[in-house]
Residue frames as qw, qx, qy, qz and C-alpha x, y, z in Angstrom:
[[0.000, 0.889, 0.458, 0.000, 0.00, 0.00, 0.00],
 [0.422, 0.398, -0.136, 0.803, 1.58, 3.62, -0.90],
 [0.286, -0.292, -0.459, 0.789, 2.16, 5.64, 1.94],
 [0.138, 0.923, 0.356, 0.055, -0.34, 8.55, 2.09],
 [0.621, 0.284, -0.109, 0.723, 1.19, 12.10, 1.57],
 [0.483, -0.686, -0.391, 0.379, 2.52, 14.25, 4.34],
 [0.044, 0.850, 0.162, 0.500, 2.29, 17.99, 4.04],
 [0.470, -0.212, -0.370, 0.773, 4.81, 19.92, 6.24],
 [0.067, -0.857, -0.028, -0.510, 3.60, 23.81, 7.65],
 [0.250, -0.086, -0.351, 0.898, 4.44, 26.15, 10.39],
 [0.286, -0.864, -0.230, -0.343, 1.98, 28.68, 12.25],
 [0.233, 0.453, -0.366, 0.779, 3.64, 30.98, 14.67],
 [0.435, -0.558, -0.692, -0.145, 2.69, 30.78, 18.29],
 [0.228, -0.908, -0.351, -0.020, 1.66, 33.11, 21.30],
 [0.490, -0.700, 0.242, 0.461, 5.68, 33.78, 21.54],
 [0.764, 0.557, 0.101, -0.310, 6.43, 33.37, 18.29],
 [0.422, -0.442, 0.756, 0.234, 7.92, 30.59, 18.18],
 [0.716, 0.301, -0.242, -0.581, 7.47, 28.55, 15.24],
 [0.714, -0.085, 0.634, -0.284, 5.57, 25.64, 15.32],
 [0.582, 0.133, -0.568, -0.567, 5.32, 22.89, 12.43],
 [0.702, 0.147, 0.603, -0.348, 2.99, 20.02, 12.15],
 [0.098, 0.160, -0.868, -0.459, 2.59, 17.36, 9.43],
 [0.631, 0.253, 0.289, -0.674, -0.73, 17.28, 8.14],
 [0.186, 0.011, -0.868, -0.461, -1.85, 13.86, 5.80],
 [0.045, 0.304, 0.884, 0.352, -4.84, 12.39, 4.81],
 [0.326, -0.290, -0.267, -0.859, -8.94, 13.87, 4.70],
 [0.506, -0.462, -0.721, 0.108, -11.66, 13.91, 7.05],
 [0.455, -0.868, -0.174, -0.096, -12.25, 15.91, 10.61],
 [0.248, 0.683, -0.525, 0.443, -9.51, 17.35, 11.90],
 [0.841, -0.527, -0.118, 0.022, -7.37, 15.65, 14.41],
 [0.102, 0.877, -0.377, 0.281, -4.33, 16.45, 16.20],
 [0.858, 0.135, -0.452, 0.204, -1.50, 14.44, 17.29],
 [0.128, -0.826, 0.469, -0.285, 0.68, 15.60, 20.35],
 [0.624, 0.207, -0.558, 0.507, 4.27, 13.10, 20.74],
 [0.880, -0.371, -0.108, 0.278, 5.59, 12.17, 23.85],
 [0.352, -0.873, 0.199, 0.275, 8.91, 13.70, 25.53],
 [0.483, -0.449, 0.635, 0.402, 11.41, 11.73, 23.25],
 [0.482, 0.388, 0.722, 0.309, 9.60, 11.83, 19.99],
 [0.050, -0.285, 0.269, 0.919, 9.57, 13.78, 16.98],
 [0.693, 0.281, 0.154, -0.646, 6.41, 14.38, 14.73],
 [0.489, 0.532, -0.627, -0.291, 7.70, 11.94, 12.14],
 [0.225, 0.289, -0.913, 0.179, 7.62, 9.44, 14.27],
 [0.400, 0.238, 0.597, -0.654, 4.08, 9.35, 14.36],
 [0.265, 0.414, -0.380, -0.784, 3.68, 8.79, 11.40],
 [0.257, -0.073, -0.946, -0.184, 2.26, 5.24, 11.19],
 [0.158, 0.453, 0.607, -0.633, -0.15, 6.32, 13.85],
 [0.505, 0.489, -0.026, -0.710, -1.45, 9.46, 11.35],
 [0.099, 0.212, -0.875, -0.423, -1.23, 6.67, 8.42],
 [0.146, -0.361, -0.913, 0.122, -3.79, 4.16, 10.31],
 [0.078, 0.635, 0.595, -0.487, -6.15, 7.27, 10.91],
 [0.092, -0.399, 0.247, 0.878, -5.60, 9.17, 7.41],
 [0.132, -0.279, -0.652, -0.692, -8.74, 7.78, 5.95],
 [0.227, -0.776, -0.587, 0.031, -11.18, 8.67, 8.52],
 [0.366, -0.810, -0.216, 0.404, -9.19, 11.91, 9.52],
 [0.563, 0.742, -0.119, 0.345, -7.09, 14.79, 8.60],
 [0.724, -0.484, -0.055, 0.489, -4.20, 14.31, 11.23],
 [0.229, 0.815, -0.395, 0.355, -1.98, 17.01, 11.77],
 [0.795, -0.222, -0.346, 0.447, 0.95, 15.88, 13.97],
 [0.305, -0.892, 0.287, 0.168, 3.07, 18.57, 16.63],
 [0.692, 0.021, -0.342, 0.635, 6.30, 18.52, 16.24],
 [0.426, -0.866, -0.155, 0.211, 6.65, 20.26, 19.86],
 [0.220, 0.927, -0.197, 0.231, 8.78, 23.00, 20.38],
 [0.436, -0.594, 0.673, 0.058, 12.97, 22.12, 21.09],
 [0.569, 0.039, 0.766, 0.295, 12.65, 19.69, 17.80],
 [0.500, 0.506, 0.686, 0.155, 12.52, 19.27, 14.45],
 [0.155, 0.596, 0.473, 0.631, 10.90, 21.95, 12.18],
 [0.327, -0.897, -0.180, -0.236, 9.77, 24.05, 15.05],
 [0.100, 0.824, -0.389, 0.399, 11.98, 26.67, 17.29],
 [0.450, 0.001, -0.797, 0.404, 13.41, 25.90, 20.36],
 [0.471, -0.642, -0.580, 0.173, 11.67, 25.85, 24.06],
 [0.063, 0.789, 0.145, 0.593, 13.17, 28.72, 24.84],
 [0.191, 0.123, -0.677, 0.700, 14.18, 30.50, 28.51],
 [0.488, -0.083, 0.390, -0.776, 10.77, 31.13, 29.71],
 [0.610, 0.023, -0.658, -0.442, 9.49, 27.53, 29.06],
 [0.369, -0.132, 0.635, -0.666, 6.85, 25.95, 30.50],
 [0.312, 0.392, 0.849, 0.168, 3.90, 23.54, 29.72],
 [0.359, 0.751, 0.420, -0.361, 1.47, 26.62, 29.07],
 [0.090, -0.578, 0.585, 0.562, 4.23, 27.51, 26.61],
 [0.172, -0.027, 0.948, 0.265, 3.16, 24.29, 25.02],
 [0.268, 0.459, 0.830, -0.170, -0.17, 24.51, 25.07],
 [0.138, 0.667, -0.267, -0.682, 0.01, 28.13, 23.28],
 [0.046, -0.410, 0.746, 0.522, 1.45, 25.70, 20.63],
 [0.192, 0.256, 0.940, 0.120, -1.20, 23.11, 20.66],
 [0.251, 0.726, 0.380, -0.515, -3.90, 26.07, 20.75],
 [0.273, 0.594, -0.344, -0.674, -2.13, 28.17, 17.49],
 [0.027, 0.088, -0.888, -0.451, -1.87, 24.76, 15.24],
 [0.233, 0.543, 0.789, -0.169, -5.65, 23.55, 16.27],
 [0.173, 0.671, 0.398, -0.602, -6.61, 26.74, 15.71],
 [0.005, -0.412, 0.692, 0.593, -4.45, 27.19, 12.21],
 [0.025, -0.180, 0.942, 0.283, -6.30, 23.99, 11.40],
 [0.627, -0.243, 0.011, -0.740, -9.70, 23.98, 12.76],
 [0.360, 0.034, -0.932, 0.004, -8.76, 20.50, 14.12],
 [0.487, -0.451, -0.232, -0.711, -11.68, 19.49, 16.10],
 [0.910, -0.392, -0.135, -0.006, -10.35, 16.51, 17.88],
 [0.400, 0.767, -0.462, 0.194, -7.37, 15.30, 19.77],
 [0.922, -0.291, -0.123, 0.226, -4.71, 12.68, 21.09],
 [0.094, -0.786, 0.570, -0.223, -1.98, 13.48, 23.27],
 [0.867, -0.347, -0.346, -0.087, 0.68, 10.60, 24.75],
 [0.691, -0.012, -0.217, 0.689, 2.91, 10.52, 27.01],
 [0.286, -0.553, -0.104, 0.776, 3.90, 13.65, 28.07],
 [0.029, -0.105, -0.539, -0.836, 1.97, 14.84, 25.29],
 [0.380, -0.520, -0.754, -0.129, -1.07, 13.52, 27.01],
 [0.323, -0.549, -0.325, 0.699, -0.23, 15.67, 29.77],
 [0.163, -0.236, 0.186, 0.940, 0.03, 18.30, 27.44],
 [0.236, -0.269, -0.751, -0.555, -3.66, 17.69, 25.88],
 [0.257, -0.728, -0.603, 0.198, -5.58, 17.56, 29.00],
 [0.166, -0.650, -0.334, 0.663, -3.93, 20.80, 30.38],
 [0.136, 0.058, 0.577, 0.803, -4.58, 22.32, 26.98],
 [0.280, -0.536, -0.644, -0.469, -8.09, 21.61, 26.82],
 [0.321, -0.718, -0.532, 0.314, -8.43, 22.60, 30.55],
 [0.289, -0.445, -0.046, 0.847, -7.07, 26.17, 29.34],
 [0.546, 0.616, 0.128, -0.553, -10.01, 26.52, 26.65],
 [0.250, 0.289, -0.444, -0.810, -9.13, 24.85, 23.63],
 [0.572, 0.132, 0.178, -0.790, -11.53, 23.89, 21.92],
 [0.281, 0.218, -0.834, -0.422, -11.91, 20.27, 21.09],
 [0.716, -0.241, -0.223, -0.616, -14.59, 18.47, 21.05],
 [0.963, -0.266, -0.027, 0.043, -13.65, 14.57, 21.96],
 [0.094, 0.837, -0.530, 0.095, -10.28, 14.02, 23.26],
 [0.985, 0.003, -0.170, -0.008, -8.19, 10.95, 23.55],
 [0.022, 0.753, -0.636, 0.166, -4.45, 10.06, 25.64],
 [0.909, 0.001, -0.302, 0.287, -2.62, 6.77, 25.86],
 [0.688, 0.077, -0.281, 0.664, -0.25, 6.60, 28.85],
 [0.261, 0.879, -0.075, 0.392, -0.83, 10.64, 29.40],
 [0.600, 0.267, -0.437, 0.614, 2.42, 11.55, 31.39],
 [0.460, -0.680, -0.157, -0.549, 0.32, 12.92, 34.66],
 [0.343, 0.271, -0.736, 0.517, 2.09, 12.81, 38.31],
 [0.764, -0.386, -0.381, -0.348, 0.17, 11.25, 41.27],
 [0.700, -0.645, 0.260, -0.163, 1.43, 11.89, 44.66],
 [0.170, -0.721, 0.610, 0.281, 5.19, 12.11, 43.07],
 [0.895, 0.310, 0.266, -0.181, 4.25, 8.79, 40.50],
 [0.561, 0.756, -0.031, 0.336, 6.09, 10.75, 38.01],
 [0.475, -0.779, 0.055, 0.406, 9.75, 11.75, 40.06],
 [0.268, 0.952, -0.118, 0.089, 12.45, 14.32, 39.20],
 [0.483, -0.806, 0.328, 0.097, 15.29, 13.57, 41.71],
 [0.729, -0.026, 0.422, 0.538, 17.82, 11.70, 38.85],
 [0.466, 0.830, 0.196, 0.236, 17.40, 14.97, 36.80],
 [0.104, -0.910, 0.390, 0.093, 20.77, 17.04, 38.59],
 [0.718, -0.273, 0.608, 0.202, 22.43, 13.77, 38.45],
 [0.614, 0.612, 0.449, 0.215, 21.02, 13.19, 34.14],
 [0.259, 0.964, -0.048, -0.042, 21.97, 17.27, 33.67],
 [0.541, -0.674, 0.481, 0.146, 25.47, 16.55, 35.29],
 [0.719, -0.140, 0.640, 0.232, 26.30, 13.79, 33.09],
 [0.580, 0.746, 0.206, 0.254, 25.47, 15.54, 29.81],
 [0.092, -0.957, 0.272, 0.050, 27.61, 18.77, 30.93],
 [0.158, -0.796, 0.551, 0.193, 30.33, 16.12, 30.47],
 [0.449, 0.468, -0.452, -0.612, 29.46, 14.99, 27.82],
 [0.097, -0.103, 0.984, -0.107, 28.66, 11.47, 28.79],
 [0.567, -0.047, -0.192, -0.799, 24.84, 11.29, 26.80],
 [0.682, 0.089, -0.719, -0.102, 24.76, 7.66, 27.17],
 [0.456, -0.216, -0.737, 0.450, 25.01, 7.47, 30.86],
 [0.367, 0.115, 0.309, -0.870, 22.85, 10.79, 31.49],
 [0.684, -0.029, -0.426, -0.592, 19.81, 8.35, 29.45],
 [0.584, 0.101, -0.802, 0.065, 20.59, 5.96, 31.76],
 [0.095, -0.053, -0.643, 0.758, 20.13, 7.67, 34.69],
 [0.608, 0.079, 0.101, -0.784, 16.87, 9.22, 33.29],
 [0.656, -0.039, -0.687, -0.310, 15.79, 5.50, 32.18],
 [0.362, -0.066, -0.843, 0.392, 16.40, 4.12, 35.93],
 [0.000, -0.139, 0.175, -0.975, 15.32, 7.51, 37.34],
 [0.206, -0.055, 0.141, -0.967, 11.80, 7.75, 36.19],
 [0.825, -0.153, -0.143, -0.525, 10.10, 4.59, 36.88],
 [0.006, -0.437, 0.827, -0.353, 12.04, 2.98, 39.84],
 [0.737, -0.146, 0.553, -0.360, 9.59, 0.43, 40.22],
 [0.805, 0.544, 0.072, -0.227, 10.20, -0.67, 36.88],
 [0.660, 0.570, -0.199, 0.447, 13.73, 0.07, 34.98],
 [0.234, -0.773, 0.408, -0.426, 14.68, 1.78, 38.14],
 [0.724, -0.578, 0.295, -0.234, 15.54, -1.82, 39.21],
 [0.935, 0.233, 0.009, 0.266, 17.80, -2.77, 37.06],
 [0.472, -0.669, 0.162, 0.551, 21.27, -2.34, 37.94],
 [0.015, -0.806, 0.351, 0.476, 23.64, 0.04, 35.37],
 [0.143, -0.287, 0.840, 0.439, 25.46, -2.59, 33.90],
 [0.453, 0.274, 0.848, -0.026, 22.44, -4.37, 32.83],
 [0.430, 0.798, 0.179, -0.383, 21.12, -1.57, 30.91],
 [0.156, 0.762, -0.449, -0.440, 23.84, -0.70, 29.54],
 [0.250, -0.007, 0.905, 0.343, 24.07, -4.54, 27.85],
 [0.389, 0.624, 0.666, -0.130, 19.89, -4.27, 27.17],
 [0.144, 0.725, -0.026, -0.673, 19.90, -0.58, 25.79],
 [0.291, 0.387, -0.542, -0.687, 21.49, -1.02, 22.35],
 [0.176, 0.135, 0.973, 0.059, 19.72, -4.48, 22.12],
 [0.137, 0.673, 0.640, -0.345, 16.23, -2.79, 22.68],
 [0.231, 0.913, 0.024, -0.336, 16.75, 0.76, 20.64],
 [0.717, 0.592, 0.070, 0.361, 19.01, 0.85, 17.33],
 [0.499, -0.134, 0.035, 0.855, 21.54, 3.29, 17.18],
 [0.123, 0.348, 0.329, 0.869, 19.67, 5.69, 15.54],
 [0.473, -0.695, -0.384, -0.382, 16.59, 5.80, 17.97],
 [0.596, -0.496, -0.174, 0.607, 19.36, 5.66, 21.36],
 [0.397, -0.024, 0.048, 0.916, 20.82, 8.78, 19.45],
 [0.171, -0.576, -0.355, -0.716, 17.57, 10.87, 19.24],
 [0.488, -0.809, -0.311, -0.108, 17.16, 10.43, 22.75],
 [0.634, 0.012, -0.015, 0.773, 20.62, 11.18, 23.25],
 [0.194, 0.349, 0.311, 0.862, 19.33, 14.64, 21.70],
 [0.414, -0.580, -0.172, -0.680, 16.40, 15.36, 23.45],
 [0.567, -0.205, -0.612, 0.512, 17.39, 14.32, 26.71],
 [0.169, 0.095, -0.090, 0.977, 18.08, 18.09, 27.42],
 [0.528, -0.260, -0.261, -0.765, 14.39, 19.53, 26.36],
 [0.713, -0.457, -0.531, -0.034, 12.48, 15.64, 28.47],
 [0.348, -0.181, -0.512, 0.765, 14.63, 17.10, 31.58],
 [0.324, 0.008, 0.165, -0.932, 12.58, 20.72, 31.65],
 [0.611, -0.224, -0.495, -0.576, 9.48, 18.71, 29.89],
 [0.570, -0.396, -0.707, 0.134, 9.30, 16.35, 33.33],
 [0.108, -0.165, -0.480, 0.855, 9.85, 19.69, 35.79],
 [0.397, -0.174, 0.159, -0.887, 6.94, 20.76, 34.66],
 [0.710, -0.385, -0.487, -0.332, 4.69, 17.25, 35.27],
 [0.494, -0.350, -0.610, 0.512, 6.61, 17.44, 38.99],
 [0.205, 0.081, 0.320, -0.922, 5.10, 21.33, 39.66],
 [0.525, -0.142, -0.242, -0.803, 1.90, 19.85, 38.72],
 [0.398, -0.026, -0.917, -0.027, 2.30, 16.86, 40.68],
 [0.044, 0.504, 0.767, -0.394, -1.45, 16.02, 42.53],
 [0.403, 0.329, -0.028, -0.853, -3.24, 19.15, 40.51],
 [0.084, -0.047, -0.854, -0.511, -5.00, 16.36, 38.30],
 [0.041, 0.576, 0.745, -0.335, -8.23, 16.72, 39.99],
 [0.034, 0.461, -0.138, -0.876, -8.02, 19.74, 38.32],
 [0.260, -0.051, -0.772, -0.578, -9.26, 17.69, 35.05],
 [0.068, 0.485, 0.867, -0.096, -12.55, 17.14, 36.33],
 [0.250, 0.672, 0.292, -0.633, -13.83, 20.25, 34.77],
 [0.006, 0.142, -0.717, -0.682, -13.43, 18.98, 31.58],
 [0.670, 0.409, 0.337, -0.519, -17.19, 18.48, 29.27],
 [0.476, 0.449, -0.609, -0.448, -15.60, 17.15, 26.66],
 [0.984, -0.097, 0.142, -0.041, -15.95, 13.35, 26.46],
 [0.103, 0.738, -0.667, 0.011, -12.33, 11.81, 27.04],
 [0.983, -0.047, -0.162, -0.078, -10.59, 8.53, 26.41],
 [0.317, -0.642, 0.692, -0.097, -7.89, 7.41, 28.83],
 [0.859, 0.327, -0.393, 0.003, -5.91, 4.38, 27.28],
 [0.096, -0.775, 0.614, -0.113, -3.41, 2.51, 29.01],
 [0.634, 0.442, -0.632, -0.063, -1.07, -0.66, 28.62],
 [0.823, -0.266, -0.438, 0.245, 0.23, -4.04, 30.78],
 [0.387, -0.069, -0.518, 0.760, 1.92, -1.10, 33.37],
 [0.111, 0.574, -0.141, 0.799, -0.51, 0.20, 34.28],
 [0.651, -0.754, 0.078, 0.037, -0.21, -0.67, 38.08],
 [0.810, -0.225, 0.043, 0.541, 3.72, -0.23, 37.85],
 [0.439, 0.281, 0.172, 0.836, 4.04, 2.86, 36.41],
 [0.099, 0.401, 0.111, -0.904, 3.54, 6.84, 36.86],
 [0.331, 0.351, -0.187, -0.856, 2.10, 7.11, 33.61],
 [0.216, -0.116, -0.942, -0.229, 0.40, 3.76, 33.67],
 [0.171, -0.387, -0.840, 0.339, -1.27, 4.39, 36.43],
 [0.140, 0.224, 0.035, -0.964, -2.22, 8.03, 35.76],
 [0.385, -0.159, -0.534, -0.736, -5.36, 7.09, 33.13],
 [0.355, -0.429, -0.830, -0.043, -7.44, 4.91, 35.75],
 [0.378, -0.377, -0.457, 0.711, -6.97, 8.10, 38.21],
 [0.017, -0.005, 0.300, 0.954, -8.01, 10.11, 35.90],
 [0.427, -0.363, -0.751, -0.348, -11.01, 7.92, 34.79],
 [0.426, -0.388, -0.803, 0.154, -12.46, 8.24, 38.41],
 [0.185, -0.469, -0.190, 0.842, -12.29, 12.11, 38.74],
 [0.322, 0.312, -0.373, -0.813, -13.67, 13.12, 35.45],
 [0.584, 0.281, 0.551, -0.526, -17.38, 12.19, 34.48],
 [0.609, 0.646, -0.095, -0.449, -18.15, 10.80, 31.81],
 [0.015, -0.580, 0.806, 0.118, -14.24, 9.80, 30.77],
 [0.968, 0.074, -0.127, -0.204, -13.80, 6.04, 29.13],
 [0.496, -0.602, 0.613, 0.126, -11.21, 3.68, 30.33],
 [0.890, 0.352, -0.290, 0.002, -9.17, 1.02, 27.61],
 [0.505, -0.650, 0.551, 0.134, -6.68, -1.11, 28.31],
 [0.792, 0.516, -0.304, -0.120, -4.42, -3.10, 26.30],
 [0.440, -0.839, 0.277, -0.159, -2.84, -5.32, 27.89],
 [0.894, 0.060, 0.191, 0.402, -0.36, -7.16, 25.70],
 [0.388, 0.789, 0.155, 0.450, 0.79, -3.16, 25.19],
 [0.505, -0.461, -0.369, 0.629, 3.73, -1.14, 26.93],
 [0.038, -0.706, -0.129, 0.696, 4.09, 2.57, 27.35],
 [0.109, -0.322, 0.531, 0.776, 5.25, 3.06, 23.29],
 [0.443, 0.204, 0.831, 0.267, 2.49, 1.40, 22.03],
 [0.352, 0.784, 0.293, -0.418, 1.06, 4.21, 19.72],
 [0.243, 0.704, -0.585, -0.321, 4.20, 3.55, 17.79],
 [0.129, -0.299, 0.939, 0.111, 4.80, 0.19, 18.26],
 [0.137, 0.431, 0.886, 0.101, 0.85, -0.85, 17.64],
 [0.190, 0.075, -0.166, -0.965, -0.58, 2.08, 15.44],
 [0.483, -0.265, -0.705, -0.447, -3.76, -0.27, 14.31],
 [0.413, -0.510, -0.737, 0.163, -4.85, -0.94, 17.59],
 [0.201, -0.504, -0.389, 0.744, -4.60, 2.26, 18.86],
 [0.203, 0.174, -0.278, -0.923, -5.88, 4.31, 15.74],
 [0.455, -0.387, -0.757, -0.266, -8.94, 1.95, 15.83],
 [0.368, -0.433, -0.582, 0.582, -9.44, 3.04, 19.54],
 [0.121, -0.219, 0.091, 0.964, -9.01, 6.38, 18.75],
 [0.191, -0.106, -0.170, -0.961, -11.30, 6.77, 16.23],
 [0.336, -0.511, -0.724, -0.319, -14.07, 4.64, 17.07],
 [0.298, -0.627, -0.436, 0.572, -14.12, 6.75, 20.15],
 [0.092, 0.345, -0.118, -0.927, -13.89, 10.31, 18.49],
 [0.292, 0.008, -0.379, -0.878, -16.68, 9.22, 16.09],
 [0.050, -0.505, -0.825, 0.248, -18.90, 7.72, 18.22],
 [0.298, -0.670, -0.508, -0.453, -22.76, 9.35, 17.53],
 [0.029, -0.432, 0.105, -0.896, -23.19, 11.59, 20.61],
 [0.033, -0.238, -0.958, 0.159, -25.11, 10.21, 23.62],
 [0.147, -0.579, -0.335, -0.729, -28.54, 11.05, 24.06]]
């Protein structure tokens, strides 16, 4: 089957920074928002599986890609600026966030925009510290000298110590290149920097999620085989129980990646939720 084709732009947001997004196939608008270590491109099998029921624009967030950098006054509302100027560029109506994108979708929508149904796999939400910070001076340290490979390590142990956080060093450091080419270890390698500020801000929001219960939009919360073992596993069921309305999925032959690694199952989720008929 030939790939569909992906349309690059830019729109300028509330700082003007500039933003791009990769926009493919026809339909309702729908918006993508990536994860802390991902670029828009790398969604692209996702928008693929949803480019005949939708027009998908992917983010590429700001500190990557096509768009500027994060800048000295960055923050999440920084982000959301971004998600607000592309929707708005686009008239996208819907939208999935994961990961630390997901984060970045709820607190979007909870700052007015305007989407109708919304959807997050995983979203990257702290829960009475779920989500911790305390291997970031250690991670910053180890870039400053120039050692990327062992600052990813620290942030790999770091931020889900019930998980990877129990595997000693050495072991990673045999698993790592096994598990991630060379090319995909070296993109986080790159954005290491930018996921360090991107987690300070899910630890100053950590417990505000109750906050999401003034959403009206209808929302799906997705989430994979961690989620009792993770921060951002557990975050979607916590959600689900604060916010009316809200659907739970699991998948539970699925880990944290799996919008990349299983686009079909999750772009089936997706949309049969965003075009679900309206209740009465």
């Amino acid at each position: 089957m030939t790939a569909p084709d992906v349309t690059v732009r830019t729109v300028r947001s509330a700082d003007s920074t500039t933003i791009g997004y990769r926009s493919v196939g026809s339909g309702p608008g729908l918006l993508l928002v990536p994860g802390a270590f991902a670029l828009a491109a790398d969604f692209d099998a996702l928008a693929g599986e949803l480019a005949d029921r939708f027009t998908v624009h992917v983010v590429e967030r700001r500190g990557r890609g096509a768009s500027g950098p994060q800048g000295d006054a960055y923050g999440a509302g920084a982000e959301c600026a971004d998600i607000e100027a592309v929707r708005a560029a686009t008239g996208a109506r819907f939208v999935f966030g994961h990961s630390f994108g997901g984060f970045l979708t709820l607190e979007a929508a909870l700052a007015g925009s305007a989407f109708e149904r919304i959807a997050v796999y995983e979203p990257g939400v702290s829960i009475d510290g779920s989500i911790p910070v305390d291997w970031a001076d250690r991670c910053r340290g180890q870039l400053d000298a120039g050692k990327p490979a062992e600052a990813f390590l620290t942030f790999v142990r770091g931020v889900n110590p019930e998980t990877s956080g129990k595997a000693p060093r050495w072991l990673l450091r045999l698993i790592l290149p096994l598990a991630l080419k060379k090319p995909e270890r070296l993109q986080k390698h790159a954005l290491l920097p930018a996921a360090i500020r991107e987690h300070a801000e899910i630890a100053a929001r950590d417990n505000t999620f109750r906050e999401y219960g003034r959403l009206t939009q209808p929302v799906l919360l997705m989430a994979g085989k961690e989620v009792r073992s993770t921060g951002a596993g557990r975050a979607a069921p916590r959600i689900h129980e604060i916010l009316p309305g809200s659907e739970l999925k699991l998948f539970p032959k699925l880990d944290h990646f799996g919008p990349e690694t299983a686009p079909a199952a999750i772009a089936a989720a997706v949309a049969d939720f965003l075009l679900a008929a309206p209740a009465a």
